[in-house]
C-alpha positions as CSV (number, residue, x, y, z in Angstrom):
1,X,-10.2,-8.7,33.5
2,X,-10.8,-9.5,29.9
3,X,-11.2,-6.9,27.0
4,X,-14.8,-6.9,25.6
5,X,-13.1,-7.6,22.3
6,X,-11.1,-10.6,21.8
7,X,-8.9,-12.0,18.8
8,X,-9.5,-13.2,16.4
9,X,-9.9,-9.6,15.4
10,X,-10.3,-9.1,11.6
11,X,-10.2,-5.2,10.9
12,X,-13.1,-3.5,8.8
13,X,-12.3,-3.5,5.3
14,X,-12.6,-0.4,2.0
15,X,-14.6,-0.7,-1.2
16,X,-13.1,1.6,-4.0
17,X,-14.6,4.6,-5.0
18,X,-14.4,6.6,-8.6
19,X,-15.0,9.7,-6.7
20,X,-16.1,10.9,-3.1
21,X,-19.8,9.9,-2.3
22,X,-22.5,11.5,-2.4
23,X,-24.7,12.8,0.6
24,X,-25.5,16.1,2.3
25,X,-22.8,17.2,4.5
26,X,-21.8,15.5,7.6
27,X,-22.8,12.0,5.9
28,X,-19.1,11.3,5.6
29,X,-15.9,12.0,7.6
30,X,-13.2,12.0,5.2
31,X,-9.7,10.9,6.1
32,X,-6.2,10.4,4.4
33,X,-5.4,7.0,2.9
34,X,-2.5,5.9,4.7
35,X,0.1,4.1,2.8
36,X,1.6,1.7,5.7
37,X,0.7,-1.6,6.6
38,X,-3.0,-1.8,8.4
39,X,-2.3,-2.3,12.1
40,X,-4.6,-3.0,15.4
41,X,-3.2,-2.3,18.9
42,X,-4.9,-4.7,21.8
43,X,-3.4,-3.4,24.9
44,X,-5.2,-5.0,28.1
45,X,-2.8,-3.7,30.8
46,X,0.8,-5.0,30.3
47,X,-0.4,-7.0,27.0
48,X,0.2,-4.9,24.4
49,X,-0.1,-7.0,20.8
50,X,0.2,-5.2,17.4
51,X,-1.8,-7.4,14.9
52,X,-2.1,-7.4,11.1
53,X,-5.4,-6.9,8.9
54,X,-4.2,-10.6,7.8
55,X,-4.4,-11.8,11.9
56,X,-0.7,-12.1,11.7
57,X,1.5,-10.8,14.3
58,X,3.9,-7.6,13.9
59,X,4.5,-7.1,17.6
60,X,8.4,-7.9,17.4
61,X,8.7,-6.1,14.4
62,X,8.5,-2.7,15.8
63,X,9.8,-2.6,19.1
64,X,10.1,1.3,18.9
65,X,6.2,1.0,19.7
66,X,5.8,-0.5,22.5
67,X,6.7,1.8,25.4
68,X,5.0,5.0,23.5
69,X,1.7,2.9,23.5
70,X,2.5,2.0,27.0
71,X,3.1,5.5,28.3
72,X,0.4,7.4,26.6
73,X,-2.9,5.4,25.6
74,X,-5.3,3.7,28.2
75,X,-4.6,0.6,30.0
76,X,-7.6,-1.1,28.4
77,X,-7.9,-0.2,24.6
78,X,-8.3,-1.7,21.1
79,X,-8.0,0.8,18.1
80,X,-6.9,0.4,14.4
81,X,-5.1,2.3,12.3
82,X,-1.7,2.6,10.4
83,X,2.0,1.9,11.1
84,X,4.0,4.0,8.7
85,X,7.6,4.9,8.1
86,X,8.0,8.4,7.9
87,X,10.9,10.6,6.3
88,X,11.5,13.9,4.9
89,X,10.5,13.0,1.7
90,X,7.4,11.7,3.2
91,X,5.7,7.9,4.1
92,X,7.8,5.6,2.8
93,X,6.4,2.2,2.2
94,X,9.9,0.6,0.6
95,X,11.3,1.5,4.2
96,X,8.2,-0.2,5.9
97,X,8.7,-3.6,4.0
98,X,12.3,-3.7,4.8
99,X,11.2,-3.4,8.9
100,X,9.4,-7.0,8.3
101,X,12.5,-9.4,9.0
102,X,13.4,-12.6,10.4
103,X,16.6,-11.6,12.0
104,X,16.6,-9.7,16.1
105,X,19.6,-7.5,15.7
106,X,18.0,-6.6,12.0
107,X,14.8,-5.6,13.5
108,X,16.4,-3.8,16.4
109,X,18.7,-1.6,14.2
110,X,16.0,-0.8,11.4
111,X,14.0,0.2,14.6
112,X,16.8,3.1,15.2
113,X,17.8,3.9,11.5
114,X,14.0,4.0,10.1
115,X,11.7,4.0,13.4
116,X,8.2,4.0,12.6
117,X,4.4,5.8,13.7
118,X,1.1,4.5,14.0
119,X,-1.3,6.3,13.4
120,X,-5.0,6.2,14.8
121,X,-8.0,6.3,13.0
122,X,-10.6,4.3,15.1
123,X,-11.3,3.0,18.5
124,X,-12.6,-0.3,18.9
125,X,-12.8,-0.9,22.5
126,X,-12.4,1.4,25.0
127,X,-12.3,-0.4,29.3
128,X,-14.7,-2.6,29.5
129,X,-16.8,-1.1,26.7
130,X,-17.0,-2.8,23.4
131,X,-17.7,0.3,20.8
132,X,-18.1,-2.1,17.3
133,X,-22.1,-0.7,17.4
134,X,-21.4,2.7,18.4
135,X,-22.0,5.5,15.2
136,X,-18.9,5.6,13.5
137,X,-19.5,10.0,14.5
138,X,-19.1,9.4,17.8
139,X,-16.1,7.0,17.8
140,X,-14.6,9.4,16.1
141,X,-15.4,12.2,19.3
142,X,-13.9,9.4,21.6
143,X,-10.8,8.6,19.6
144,X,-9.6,12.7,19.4
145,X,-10.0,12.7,23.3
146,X,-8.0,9.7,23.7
147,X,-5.5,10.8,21.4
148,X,-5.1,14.7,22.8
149,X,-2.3,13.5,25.6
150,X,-0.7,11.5,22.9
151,X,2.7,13.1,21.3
152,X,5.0,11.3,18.3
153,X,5.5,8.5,17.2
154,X,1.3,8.1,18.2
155,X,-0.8,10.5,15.3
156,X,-4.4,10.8,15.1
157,X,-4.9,11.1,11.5
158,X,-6.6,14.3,10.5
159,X,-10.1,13.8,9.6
160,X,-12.9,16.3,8.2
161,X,-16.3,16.5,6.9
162,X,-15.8,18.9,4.5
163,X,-15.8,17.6,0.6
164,X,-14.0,20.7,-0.7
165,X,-11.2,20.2,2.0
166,X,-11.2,16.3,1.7
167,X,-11.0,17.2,-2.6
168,X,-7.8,19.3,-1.8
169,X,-6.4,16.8,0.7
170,X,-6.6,14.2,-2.3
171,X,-4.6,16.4,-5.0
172,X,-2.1,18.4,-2.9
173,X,-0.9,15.8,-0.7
174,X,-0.4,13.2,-2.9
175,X,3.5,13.9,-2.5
176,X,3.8,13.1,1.1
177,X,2.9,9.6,0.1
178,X,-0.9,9.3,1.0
179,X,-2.7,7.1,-1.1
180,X,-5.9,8.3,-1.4
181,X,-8.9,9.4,0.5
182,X,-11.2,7.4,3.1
183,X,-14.8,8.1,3.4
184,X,-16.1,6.7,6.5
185,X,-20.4,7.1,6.8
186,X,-20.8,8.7,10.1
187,X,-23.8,6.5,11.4
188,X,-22.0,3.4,10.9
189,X,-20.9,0.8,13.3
190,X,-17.8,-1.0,12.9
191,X,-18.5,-3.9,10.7
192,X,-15.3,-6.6,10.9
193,X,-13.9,-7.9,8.0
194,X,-17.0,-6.0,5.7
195,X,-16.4,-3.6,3.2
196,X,-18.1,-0.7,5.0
197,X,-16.6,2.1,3.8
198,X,-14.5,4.1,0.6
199,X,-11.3,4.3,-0.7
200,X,-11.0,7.1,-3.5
201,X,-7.4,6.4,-5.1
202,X,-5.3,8.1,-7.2
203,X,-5.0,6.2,-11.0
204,X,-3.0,7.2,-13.8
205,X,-1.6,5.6,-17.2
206,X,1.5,4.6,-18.6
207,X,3.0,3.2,-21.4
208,X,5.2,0.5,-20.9
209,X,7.0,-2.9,-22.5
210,X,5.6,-6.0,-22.3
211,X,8.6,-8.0,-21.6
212,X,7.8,-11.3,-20.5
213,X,4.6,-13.2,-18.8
214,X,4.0,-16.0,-16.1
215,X,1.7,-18.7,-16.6
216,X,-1.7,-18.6,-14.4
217,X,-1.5,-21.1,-11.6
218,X,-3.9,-23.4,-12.7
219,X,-1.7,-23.8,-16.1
220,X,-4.7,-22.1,-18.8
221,X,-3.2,-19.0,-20.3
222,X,-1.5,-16.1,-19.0
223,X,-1.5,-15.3,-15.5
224,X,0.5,-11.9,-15.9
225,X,2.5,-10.0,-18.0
226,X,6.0,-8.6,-16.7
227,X,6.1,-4.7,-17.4
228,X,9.0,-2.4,-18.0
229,X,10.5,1.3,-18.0
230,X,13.5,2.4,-19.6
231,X,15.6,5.0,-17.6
232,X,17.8,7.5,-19.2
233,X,20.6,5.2,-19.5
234,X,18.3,3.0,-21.5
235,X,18.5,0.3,-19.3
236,X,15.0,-1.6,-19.1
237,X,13.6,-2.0,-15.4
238,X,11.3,-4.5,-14.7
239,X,8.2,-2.4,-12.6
240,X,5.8,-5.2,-11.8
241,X,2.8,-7.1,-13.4
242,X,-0.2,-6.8,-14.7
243,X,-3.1,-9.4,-13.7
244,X,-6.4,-10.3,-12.5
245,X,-7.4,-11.0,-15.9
246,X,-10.8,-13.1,-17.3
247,X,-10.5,-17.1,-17.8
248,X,-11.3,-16.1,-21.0
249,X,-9.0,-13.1,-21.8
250,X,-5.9,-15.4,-20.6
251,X,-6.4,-17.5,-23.5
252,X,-7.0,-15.1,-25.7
253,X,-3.4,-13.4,-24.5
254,X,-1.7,-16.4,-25.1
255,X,-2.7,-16.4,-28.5
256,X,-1.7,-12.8,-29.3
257,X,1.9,-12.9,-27.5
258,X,2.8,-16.3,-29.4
259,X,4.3,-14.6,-32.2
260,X,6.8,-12.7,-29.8
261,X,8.4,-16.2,-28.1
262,X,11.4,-17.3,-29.7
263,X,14.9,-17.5,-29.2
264,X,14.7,-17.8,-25.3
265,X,16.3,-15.7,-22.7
266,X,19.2,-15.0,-24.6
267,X,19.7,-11.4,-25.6
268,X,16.8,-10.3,-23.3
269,X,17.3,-7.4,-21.5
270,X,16.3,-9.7,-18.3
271,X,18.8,-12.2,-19.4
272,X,20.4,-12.3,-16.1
273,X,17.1,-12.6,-13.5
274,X,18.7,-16.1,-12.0
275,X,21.7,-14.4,-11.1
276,X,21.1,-13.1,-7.5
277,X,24.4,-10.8,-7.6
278,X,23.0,-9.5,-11.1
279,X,20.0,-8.0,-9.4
280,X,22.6,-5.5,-8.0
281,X,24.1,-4.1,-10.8
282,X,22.2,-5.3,-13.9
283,X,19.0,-2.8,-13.2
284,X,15.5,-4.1,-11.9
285,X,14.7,-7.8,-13.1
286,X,11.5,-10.4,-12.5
287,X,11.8,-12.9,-9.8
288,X,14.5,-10.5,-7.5
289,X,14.8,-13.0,-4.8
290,X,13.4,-12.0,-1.1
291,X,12.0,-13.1,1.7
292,X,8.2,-12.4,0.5
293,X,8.7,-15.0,-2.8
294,X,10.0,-17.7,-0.3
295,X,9.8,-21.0,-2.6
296,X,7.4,-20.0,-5.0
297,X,8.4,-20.7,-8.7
298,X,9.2,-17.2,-10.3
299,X,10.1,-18.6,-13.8
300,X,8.5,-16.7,-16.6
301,X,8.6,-16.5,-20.3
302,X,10.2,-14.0,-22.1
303,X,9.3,-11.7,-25.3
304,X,10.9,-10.1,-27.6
305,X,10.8,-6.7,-26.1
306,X,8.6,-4.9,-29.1
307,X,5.2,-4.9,-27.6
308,X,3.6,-1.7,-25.9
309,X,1.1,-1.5,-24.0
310,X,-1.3,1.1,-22.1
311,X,-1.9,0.4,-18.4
312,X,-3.5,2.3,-15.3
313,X,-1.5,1.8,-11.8
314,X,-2.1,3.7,-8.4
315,X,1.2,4.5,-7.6
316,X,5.1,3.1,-7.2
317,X,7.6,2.7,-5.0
318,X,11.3,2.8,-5.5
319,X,10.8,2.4,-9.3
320,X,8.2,-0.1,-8.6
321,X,4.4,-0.8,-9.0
322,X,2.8,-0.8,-5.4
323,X,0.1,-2.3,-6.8
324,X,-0.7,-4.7,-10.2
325,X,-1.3,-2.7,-12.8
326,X,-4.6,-3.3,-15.0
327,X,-3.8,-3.7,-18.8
328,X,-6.1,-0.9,-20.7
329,X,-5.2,-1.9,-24.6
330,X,-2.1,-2.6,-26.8
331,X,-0.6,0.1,-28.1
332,X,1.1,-0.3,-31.6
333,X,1.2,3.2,-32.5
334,X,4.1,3.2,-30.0
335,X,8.0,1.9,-29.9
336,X,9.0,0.6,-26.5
337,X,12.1,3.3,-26.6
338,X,9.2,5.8,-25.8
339,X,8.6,4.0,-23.0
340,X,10.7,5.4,-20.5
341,X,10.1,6.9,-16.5
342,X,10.2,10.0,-17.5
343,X,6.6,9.7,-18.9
344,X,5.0,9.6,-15.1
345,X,3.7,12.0,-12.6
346,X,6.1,12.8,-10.4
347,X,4.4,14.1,-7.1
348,X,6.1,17.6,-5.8
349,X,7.7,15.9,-2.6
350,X,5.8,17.4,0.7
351,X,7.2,16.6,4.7
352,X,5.0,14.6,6.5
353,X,6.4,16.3,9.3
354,X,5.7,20.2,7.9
355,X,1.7,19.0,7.5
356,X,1.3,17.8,11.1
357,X,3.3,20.9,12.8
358,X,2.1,23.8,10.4
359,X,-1.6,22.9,10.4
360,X,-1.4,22.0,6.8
361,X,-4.5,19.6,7.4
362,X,-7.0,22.5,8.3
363,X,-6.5,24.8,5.3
């Protein structure tokens, strides 16, 4: 027999939110925002395939998965949801992106050392029963009774309809590494590949050095700036990019961060970024090699590191942006030595662990 979905399978997609939508209640089931990598199981009786949102493969990535999902959910079955790694200091998605590797025995000791979860958050197909049309409300119902005889590393994320709950799920639990909140309408089908329901995200603002930029692909302007964060041995870290800017306003940057190219790369603070070994022990640099930049040019142009700027970001990782920053406005009432970590939220650290076994989810 054939599941009554088949692959391609392209999961249903988020639209961002300022805040959590209006409606009267029960309109919206409210969720955590995972922060893993977006992950469908299609088990048809032996089968079992873990896909991405991208259609890509993870399967052999996380071995550790396999035998849970073929112990405890239904022969038949296609739900999507979340793999995540969690630790005591909560998800960690720096741990997650070190599990995707090319290398057997790598993937098979990572799968001991920093095993990961996946957690559920909607059923697709259920037997011979394809569920894309049924009300989002009653997939819901479905998934929790599938899910009851489940036990680690399978979760059912914790879901509610309550606005004031979902409100204190977005603030308090920020520190165990969610993202966000989902808002999922209730009488919705599952739309593939649409933008169907919310994300509400956290934002916040920085100040930071404008240390270098990278030329746009098509060769007009700048395609984004290279940020950076001094630490308290004032050594400048590289934390990521801003982009997605206008035709128009790459142009205009151009113009404005002229003045601040000359002399080249020496005496830069990223002096060294060629140097794979100086990526070690120099601090955070641009163009770190990896396995994600593959071939792709990661030459840039450096600054003279004078230029501050104000930008929002979601969240980082490991010192890191998790996401491009967006560039709010210059900042010349600031020096970049006032530009240091220490200016960021700092979430109060909660165990993922302590939120599933306590109840934490219901208050």
């Amino acid at each position: 027999m054939t599941l009554p979905v088949q692959p391609p399978f392209r999961p249903m997609l988020s639209k961002a939110a300022p805040a959590l939508p209006a409606g009267d209640d029960h309109d919206f089931t409210f969720e955590p925002k995972w922060d893993g990598f977006r992950c469908t199981i299609v088990r048809d009786g032996d089968r079992i395939g873990l896909g991405s949102r991208n259609e890509k493969p993870l399967t052999r990535y996380f071995p550790e998965l396999m035998e849970p999902i073929r112990d405890m959910l239904p022969e038949r079955i296609v739900l999507d949801g979340e793999v995540v790694v969690a630790t005591e200091r909560g998800l960690d998605f720096d741990a997650l992106g070190q599990r995707i590797h090319p290398a057997e025995s790598r993937i098979t000791r990572l799968s001991l050392e920093t095993p990961a979860s996946f957690v559920a958050f909607d059923l697709i197909a259920l037997g011979d029963v394809d569920h894309q049309q049924t009300p989002f409300g009653e997939r819901r119902q479905l998934l929790e009774t599938i899910m009851d005889g489940t036990a680690p590393p399978l979760h059912l994320t914790p879901a509610t309809t309550d606005r004031a709950v979902a409100a204190d799920w977005f603030t308090r639990f920020e520190g165990a590494g969610f993202d966000g909140v989902m808002a999922k309408p209730n009488g919705d089908p599952y739309l593939q590949n649409k933008r169907s329901i919310f994300k509400i995200k956290h934002q916040r603002t920085a100040d930071v050095v404008v240390a270098g930029y990278r030329v746009h692909k098509d060769g007009n302007g700048v395609g984004s700036l290279l940020l950076g964060l001094f630490d308290d041995t004032d050594t400048l870290h590289s934390i990521g990019v801003a982009s997605s800017f206008t035709a128009e306003r790459r142009v205009e940057l151009l113009d404005e961060l002229a003045p601040f190219v000359d002399g080249g790369i020496d005496g830069h603070p990223w002096a060294a970024w060629g140097d794979a070994e100086a990526h070690a022990t120099a601090g955070r640099m641009p163009g770190a090699p990896s396995r994600w930049s593959g071939q792709r040019d990661q030459s840039w142009v450096p600054l003279r590191c004078e230029l501050v700027a104000e930008m929002s970001y979601q969240g980082l990782t490991a010192g890191r942006l998790r996401h491009p920053a967006k560039f709010l406005r210059w900042r010349p009432d600031k020096t970049p030595d006032q530009c240091r970590y220490d200016q960021l939220d700092a979430p109060v650290p909660i165990e993922l662990a302590r939120l599933f076994s306590t109840g934490e989810f219901d208050r």
